[in-house]
ZARO-264302 format. One line per field, with one value per residue (C-alpha): residue in three letters; chain; residue number from 1; z, x, y. Coordinates in Angstrom, 2 decimals, padded with zeros to 5 digits, always signed. Layout:
// residues N
resn <- [ala,...];
chain <- [A,...];
resi <- [NUM,...];
up <- [Z,...];
east <- [X,...];
north <- [Y,...];
//
This chain:
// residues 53
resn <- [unk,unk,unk,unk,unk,unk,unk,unk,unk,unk,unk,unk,unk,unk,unk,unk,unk,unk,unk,unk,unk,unk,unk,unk,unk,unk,unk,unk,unk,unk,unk,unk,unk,unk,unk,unk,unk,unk,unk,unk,unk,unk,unk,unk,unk,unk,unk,unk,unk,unk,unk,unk,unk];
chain <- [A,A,A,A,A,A,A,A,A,A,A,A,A,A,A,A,A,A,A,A,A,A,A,A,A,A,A,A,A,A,A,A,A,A,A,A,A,A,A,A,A,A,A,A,A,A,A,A,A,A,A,A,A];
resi <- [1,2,3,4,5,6,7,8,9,10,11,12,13,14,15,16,17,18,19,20,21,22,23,24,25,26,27,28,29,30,31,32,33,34,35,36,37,38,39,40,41,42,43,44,45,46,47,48,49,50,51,52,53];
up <- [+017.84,+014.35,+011.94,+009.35,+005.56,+004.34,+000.37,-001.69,-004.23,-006.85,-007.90,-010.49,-008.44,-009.52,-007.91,-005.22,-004.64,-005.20,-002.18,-000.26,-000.37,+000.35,+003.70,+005.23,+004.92,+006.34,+009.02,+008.01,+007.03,+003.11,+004.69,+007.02,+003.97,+001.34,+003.35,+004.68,+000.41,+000.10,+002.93,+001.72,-002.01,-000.68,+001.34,-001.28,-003.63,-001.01,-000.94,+002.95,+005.66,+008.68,+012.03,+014.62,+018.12];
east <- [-012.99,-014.57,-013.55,-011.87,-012.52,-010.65,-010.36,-008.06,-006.00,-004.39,-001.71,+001.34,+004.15,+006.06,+003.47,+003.86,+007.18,+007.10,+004.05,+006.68,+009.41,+007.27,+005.80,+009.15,+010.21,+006.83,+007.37,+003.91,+003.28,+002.11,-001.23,-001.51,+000.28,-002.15,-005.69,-003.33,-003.30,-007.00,-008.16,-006.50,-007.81,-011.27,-010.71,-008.81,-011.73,-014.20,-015.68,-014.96,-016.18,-013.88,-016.08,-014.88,-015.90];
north <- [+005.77,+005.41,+002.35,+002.65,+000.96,-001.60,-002.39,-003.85,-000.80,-001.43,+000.80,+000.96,-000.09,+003.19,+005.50,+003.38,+003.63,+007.58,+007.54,+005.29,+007.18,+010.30,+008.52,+007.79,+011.76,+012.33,+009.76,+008.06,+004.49,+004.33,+004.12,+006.79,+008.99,+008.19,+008.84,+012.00,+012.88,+012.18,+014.05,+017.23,+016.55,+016.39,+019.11,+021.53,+020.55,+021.82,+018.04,+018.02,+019.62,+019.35,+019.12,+021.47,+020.64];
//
């Protein structure tokens, strides 16, 4: 299993309550919902490179 990174974020509290809402009709936690946004950013952007085993 790899670790994960932990850092502080800041974020306007309205964004955050958009993402939060957004996470519960996902059934994610805010967490799991914004690295879920990130990886397909990085991914639409061509930045990430999935590894298929």
């Amino acid at each position: 299993m790899t670790k994960k990174k932990n850092f502080p974020l800041r974020i306007d509290p309205k964004l955050y309550e958009i993402i939060e809402r957004w996470a519960q009709d996902e059934f994610r936690s805010v967490n799991a919902h914004i690295e879920f946004l990130l990886r397909e950013a990085a991914k639409r952007e061509g930045r990430l490179k999935e590894n298929k085993k």
